[in-house]
C-alpha positions as CSV (number, residue, x, y, z in Angstrom):
1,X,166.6,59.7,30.1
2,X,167.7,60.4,33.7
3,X,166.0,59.7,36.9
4,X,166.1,63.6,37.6
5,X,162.7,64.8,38.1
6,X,162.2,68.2,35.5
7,X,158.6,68.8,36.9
8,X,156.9,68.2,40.1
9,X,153.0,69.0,40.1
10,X,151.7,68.6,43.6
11,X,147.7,69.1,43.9
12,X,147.4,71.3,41.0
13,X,144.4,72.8,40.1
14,X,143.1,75.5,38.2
15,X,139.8,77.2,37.6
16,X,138.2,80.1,35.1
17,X,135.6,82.3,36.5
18,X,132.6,82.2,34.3
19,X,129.5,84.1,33.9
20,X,127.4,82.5,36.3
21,X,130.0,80.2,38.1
22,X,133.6,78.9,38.5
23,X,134.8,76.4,35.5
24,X,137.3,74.0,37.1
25,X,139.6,72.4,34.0
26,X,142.0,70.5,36.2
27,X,141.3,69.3,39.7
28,X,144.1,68.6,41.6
29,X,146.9,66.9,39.5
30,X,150.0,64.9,41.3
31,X,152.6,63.8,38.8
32,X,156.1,63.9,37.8
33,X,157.8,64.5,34.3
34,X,161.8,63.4,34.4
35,X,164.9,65.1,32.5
36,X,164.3,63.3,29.1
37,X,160.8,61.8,29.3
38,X,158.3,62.3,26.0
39,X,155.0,62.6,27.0
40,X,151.7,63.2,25.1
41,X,149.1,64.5,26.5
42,X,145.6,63.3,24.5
43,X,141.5,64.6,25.5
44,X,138.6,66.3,23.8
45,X,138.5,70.0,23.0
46,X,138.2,71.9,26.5
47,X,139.5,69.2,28.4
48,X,142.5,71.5,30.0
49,X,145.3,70.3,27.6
50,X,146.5,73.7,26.7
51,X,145.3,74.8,30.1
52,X,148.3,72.0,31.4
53,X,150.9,73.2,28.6
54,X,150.3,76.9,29.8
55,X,150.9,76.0,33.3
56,X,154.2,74.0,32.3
57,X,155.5,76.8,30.4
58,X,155.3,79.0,32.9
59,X,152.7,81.2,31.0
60,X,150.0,80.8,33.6
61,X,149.3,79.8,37.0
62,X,147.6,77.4,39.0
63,X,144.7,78.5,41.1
64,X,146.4,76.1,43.8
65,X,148.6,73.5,44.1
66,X,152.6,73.8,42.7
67,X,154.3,73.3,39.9
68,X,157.9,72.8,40.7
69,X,160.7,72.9,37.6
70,X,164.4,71.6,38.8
71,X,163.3,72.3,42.2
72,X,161.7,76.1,41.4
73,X,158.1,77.3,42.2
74,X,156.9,78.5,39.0
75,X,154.3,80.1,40.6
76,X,156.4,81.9,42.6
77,X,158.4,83.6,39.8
78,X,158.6,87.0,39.2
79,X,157.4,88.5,36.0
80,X,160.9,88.8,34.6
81,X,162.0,85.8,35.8
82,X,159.6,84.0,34.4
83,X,160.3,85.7,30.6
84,X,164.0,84.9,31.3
85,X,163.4,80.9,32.0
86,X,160.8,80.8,29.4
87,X,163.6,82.0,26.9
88,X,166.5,79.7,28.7
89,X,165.1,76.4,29.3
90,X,161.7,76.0,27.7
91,X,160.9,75.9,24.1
92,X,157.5,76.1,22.4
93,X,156.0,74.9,19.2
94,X,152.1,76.0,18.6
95,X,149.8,74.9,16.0
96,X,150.3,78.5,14.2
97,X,154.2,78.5,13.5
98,X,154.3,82.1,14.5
99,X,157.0,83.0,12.2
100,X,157.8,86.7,10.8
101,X,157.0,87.1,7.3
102,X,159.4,89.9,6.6
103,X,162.3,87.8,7.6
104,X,164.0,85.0,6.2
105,X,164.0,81.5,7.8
106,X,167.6,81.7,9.9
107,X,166.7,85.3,10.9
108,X,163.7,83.8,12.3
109,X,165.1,81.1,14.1
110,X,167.9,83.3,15.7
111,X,164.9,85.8,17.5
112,X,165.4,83.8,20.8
113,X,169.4,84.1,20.4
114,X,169.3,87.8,20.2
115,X,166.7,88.0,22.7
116,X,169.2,86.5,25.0
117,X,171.2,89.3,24.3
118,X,173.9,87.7,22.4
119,X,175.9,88.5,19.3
120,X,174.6,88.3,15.0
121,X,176.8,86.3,14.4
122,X,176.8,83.8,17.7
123,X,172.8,83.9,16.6
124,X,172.9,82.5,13.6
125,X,175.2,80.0,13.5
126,X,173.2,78.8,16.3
127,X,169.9,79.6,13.8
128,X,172.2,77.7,11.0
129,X,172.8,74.4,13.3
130,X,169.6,74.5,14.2
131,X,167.8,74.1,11.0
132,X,170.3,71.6,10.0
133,X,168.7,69.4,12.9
134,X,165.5,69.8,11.2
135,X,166.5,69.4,8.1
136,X,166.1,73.0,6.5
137,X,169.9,73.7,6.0
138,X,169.2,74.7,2.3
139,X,166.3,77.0,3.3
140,X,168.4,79.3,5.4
141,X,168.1,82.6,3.6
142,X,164.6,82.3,2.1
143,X,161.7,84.1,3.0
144,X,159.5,82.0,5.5
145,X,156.6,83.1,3.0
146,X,157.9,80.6,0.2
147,X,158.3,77.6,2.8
148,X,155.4,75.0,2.5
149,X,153.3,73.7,6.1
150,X,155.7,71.9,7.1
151,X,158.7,73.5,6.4
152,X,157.1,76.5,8.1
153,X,156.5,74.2,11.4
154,X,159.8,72.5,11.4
155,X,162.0,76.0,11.4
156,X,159.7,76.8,14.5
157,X,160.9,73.8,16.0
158,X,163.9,74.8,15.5
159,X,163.8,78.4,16.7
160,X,161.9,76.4,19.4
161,X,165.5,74.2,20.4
162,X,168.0,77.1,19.1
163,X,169.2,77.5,23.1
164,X,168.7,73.9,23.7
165,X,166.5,74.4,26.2
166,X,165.4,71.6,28.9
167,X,162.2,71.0,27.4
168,X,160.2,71.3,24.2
169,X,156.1,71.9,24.7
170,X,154.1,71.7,21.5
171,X,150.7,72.2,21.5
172,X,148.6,70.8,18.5
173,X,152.3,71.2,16.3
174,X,150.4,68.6,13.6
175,X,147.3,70.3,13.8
176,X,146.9,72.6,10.5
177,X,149.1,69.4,8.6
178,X,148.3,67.3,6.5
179,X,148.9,63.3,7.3
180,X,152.3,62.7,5.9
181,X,153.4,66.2,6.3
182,X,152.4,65.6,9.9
183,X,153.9,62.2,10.6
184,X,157.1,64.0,9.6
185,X,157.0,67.0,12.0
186,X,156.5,63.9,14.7
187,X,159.6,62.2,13.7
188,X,161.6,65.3,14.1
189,X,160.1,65.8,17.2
190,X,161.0,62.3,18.7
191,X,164.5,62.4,17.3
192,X,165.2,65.6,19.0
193,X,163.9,63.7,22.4
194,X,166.0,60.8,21.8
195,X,169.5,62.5,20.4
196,X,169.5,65.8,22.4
197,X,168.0,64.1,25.4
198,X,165.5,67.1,25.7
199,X,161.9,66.5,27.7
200,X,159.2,66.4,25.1
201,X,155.5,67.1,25.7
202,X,153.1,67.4,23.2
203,X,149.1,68.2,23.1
204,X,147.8,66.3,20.6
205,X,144.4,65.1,19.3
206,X,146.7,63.2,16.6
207,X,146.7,59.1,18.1
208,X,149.6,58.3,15.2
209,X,152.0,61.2,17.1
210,X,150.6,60.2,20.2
211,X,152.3,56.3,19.5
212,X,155.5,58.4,19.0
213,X,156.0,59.2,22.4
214,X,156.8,57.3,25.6
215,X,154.3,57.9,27.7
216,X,151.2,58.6,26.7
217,X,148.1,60.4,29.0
218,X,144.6,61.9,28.8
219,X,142.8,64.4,30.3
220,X,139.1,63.6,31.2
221,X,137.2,65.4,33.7
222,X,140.2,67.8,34.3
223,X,141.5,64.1,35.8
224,X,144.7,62.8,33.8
225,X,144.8,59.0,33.4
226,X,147.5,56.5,32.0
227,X,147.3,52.9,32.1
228,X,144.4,52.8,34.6
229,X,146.4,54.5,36.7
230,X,144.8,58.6,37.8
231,X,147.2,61.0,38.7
232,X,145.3,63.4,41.2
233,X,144.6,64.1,44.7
């Protein structure tokens, strides 16, 4: 871990327009994720985890407030330019492993390779290195259809790190697993933090993944707390 900072979050708030009135999920966060940190992020269903990951990931915006990554305005990103560092520098891992059925597991794992616009055969021996980190070197050419859970969630990780990107945001990634299946899928994800040096944060309800990472928060009121301490304005 360096002491770079990867995010800044300076007063950042957002809010959903409902029916009768304005839902407010996160009210005004100030805090700092650095190059290398893990981080999970704990609260109830409808806290404003995913609501947080979203924002991280460039997916969504803040209603106010700024969310700076290596020194950029997320919110000020164009469209395109948002796609492009979404498939440079951030990875994502979901509870659904979001993998295509009618492909086999390395042709999965190369999509964000070819994406990027580079060459089959620069893809997948990226796709190939890649599930050798997760331990799926042997299920290269099957159908993802015949992989179990897990197998299924650790090629996403993988497709998820195929371009090394800064950081890795998983959201629920143990979530349809079950307990031992799940603990590994954690250790993968922690030994990716600690041997590629890429920033980890995870939105969990799982406390046993949780203890996996080195920092651990939770979102309560749309207020984040660690350690007594409350990071917002």
């Amino acid at each position: 871990m360096t002491d770079a900072p990867l995010y800044e979050l300076t007063k950042v708030r957002k809010a959903y327009q409902g029916p009768a009135e304005e839902i407010v999920v996160l009210k005004g966060l100030d805090f700092t994720i650095r190059a290398g940190d893990s981080m999970a992020i704990l609260g109830a269903s409808g806290s404003g985890k995913s609501s947080l990951l979203h924002l991280l990931g460039a997916l969504d915006r803040p209603s106010s407030g700024t969310i700076r990554f290596r020194g950029r305005d997320l919110g000020g990103l164009a469209p395109h330019e948002a796609a492009r560092l979404r498939n440079r520098e951030i990875g994502f891992v979901f509870q659904f492993h979001h993998l295509l059925p009618e492909f086999s597991t390395v042709e999965n794992v190369a999509m964000p390779a070819l994406i990027a616009g580079e060459s089959k055969r620069e893809a997948f021996e990226k796709a190939r290195a890649s599930l050798s980190l997760v331990g799926l070197d042997e299920r290269a050419e099957h159908r993802v259809t015949t992989l179990s859970g897990g197998e299924r969630q650790r090629a996403a990780i993988a497709r998820a790190v195929l371009l090394r990107p800064a950081v890795l945001l998983a959201d629920e990634p143990t979530g349809n697993l079950d307990e031992s299946t799940g603990a590994r899928v954690g250790e993968v994800l922690a030994r990716l933090n600690a041997e590629l040096g890429m920033t980890l944060v995870v939105v969990t309800h799982n406390h046993n993944l949780a203890a996996l990472m080195g920092r651990r928060l939770e979102l309560q009121g749309g207020e984040l707390y660690a350690r007594n301490e409350t990071f917002r304005s």
